[in-house]
Each structure stands twice: as structure tokens, then as C-alpha cells.
N, C-alpha and C positions, 0 to 999 in steps of 0.2 A: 504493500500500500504506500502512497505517496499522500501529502497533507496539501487543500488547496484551502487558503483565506483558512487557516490552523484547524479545517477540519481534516479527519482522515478519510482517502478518497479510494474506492473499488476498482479497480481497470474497468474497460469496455471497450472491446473492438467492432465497429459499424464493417460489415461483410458487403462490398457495394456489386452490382453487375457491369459497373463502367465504369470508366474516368470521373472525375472531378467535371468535367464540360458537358456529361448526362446531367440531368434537372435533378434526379432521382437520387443523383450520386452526390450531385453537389448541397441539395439542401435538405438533404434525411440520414447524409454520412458524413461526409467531408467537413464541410462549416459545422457542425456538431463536436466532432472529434478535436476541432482545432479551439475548444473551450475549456477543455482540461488537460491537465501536463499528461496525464495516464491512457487518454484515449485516446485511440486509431482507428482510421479508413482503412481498409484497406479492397482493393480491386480484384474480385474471383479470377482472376483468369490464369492458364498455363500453372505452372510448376509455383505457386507461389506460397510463402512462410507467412502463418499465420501466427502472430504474437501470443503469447500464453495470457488470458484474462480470464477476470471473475465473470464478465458477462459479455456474450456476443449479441446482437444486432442483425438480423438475416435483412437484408432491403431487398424487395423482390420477392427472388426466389436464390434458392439453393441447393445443392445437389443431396438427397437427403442422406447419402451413405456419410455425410461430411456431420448435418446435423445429428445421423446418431452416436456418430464418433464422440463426438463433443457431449452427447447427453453422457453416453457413456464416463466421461470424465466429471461429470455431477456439475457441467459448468451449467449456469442459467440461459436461455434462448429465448429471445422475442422476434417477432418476427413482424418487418414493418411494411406493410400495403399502401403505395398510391396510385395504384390502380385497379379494378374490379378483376383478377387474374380467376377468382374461383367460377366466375360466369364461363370463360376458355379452358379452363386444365381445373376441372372440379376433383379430380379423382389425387393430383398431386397436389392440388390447394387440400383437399380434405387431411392428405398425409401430412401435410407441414402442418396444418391445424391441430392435430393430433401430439404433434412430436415435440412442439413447444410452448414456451411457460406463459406467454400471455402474445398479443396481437396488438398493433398500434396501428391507426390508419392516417391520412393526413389530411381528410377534414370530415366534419361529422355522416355527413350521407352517406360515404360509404364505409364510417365505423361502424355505421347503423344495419348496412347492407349484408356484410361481412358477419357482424355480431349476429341477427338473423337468420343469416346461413348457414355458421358453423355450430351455433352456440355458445360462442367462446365471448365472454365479454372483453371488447375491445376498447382499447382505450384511443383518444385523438390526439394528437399532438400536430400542428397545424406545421406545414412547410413555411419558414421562416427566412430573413436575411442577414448577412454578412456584411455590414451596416460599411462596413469599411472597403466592400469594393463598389460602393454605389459615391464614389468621391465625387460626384459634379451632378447637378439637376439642370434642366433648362430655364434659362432666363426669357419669359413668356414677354414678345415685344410683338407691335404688328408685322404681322407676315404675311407676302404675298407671293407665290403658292402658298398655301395652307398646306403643310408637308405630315401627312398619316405614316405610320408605322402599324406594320404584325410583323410577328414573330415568334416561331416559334417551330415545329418538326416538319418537315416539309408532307408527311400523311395526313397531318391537319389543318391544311390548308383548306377543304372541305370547310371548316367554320366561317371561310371569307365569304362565301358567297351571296348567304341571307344582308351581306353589311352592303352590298354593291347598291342595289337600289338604294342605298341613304347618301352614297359618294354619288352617281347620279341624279338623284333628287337633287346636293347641293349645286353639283356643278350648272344643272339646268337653273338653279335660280340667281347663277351669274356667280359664283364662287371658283377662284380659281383654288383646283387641287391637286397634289401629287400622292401617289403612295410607294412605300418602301416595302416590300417581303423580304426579310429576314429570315431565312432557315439554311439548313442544311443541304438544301439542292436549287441556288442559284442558276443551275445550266438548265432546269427544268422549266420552260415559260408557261404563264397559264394557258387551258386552254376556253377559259373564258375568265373575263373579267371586263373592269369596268372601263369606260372610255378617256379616263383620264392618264396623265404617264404612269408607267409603271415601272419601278424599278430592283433588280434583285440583285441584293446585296450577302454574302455568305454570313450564316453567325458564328460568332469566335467569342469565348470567354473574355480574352485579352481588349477585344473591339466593342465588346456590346453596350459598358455605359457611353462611351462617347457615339456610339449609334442610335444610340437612345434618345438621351439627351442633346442628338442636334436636331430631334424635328419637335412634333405640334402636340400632336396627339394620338397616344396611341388607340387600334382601331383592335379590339379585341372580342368579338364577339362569341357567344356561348358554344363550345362544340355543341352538335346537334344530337337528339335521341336522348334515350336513358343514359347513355354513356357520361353526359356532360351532367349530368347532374349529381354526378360521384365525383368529378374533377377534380384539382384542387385550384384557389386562384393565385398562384401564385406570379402566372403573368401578369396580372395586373398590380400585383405586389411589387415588382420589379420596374414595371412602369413607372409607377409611384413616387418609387424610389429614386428614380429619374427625374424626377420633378414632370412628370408629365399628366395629362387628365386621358380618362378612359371613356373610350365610346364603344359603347357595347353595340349599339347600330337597333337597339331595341324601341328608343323614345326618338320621335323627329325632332321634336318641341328640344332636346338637349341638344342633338346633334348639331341643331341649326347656332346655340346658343354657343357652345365649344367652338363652333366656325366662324362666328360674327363677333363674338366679344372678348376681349382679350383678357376681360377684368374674369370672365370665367371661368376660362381657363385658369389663369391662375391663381384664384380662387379655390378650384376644382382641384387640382395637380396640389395645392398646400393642403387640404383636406386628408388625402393619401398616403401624402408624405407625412402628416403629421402621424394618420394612421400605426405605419408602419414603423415606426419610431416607436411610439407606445407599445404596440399589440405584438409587431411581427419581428422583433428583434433574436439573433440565431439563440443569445443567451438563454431568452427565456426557455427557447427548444433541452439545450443543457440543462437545466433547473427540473424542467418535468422530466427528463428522463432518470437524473439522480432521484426523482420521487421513486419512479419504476423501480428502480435496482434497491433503494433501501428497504 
């Protein structure tokens, strides 16, 4: 055991499926891990050395011969969901339900969903941020284009579509706009979208707050289906964090006002950010998981 702020503190290694530049990896392993001297990330893949701790972390999934290794050793297991995986693989979602000590999800819907389905009460701990790589916000001035931002996986890109009639609603009522897509497959062009420019940009850890933070607003609208309703929001958390205001493309009456007024935006955008400060800071992520393990 190691002492943080002169308590005495447990280990914990976060088990991720990717890199630090996954969403999943970064804000339910990584920015976690990097809260206390005793805990690690660490990334499943190939031949890799997993650190001896009191308590592991599955995010995801995991290969279960590895979780019963480790049960075997009497170490504790929780196993953390942000996505609904027991709707696609119920028979390996059942087995990991089975095999460890308790379940976290990362926002209430589908703690609720999962808790439901397994039986297992599960606990929430909401995907949070790394308040220190959100160093710059946008300074809301008038702007002409009105420069929109998404981003995010380039398979859900599907979420743009329902937001297009609000970019052509504004554009027809004389607004000029531009949008950015931000993901992972900039060489991919839409094969529909809106009539305004479009432009794709790759996302990168290292470039995303200054991408962020040079346009207007970002344009994030709900994935669609039951899927979107187990979500988590953490894009719009990051937005935020950007000093930026979100249009979900659901209210005209906002969209118009995000487009026309500057005072609302920034208004809007300090609303978020004040948010996120308060609520969504990675610490507090740290804090409830030392509840979990004591």
C-alpha cells in the first residue's frame, strides 16, 4: 500500500481494450489511473505485464480465462460498461456478469438497463474530464461563417443526418455556415449531407482542443434508436469544455438563437463549462471508485 493526502491507499489496475485516444480508454481508464500514485491503465493487447493489485477494472470486455485467473488469486473484479455489449454477446456479457464483484456503467440508463438484465446491481459513475487537457475555450466574437463542429467515430456519423434540415433551415434564412466532421475517416466523404461547405478534418488526441475550440458551435445531435438512449454524453462534455455551446438540432427556436446571437452562445458555452467544472471533473471519477474498492 502506498498513502495519498496521509490516507492508506489499495492499488487498482483499469484493464482498457485500446489506447488512451479510445473515448472508453481514455475516460473510464486512463485519466482515472492518473489520480492516484498506485493506479494503472493498462492496454489488453499482445504479450502484455499486468501489474500485481488489490483491485482490477475490466472496461469492456475481457478474455474470461484472464478474469478467472485473477479471481483465482482472490483479487476483486469490477467490470465497467459504456456501452449496451449484453444486447450483442448476451451469453459472454452473462459470463462476465457472473464472474465479477460488482458492474459500473457510465450513465444511468444503461446502469438501469444492464442492472435489469443481469441482476446485478450496478453502480454509475458518469465519464468525466481531464480538466487539464481542455487548456483553451473559444472566445465567442461575431462570426461570419458560423463554423459547426461533430465529432466523433466515423460509424456515427448516422447521428448527422436528422441535424441537416436545421443547417438548411438556417442557411435558407440567409445565414452563412460551414461544418467540420471530425473522426477517424476523413478520406470517407459523405454520401449525403447538407449544402453548405463541408469539411473533414482527422481527430487526434494531441489536435482536438485546438479543433474544438477554433469554431462556433458544436453540432451534436442524439445517436438514433434505443441505442442513444444508453449513451453517455460525454461529447458534449468535451465541447463544453471547449468553451463551446451545443446544438443538438432538436429545438429550431435554439438553433436559430446559437446562430444569431452571440451573447448566447456565450452564455450557453459558460453554462457547460461551468457544468463541467462542478459535476464532471476526472477527480471526482477517482473519489467514487475509492468508495467501490473500500
Amino acid at each position: 500500500m502506498v498513502s495519498y493526502n496521509g490516507v492508506k491507499m489499495t492499488s487498482a489496475t483499469f484493464l482498457t481494450n485500446g489506447p488512451i485516444e479510445w473515448a472508453s480508454s481514455r475516460y473510464r481508464g486512463y485519466w482515472i489511473a492518473d489520480c492516484r500514485p498506485d493506479w494503472h491503465a493498462i492496454q489488453l493487447k499482445g504479450q502484455v505485464e499486468i501489474p500485481e493489485s488489490d483491485y482490477y477494472v475490466i472496461i469492456k470486455e475481457a478474455p474470461l480465462n484472464l478474469i478467472e485467473q485473477l479471481k483465482g488469486m482472490s483479487k476483486r473484479i469490477y467490470w465497467d460498461v459504456c456501452d449496451p455489449v449484453h444486447w450483442f454477446s448476451p451469453d459472454a456479457a452473462s459470463a462476465m456478469a457472473l464472474l465479477v464483484d460488482g458492474i459500473v456503467a457510465s450513465n444511468p440508463a444503461l446502469a438501469q438497463d444492464i442492472s435489469g438484465w443481469s441482476g446485478v446491481p450496478t453502480v454509475c459513475i458518469p465519464d468525466r474530464l481531464d480538466m487539464e487537457h481542455y487548456d483553451r475555450q473559444r472566445a465567442h466574437t461575431d462570426a461570419e461563417p458560423i463554423r459547426y463542429i461533430w465529432f466523433g467515430a466515423a460509424q456515427n456519423r448516422s447521428a448527422l443526418y436528422g441535424a441537416y434540415a436545421i443547417l438548411e433551415r438556417l442557411k435558407a434564412s440567409g445565414y452563412k455556415i460551414e461544418l467540420t466532421i471530425m473522426d477517424d475517416r476523413p478520406d470517407m466523404s459523405l454520401h449525403y449531407g447538407p449544402s453548405c461547405p463541408v469539411y473533414m478534418k482527422r481527430w487526434t488526441l494531441q489536435d482536438e482542443v485546438e479543433v474544438l475550440s477554433n469554431h462556433d458551435i458544436a453540432l451534436l445531435p442524439k445517436y438514433p434508436g434505443t441505442w442513444g438512449q444508453v449513451k453517455s454524453n460525454n461529447k458534449m462534455l468535451s465541447a463544453w469544455a471547449c468553451g463551446l455551446p451545443v446544438d443538438d438540432a432538436e429545438d429550431y427556436r435554439k438553433s436559430l438563437d446559437l446562430a444569431a446571437v452571440i451573447d448566447f452562445r456565450h452564455n450557453d458555452s459558460q453554462i457547460g463549462l461551468d457544468l463541467v467544472r462542478d459535476k464532471y471533473n476526472i477527480e471526482q471519477s477517482a473519489v467514487e471508485w475509492e468508495a467501490i474498492f473500500s
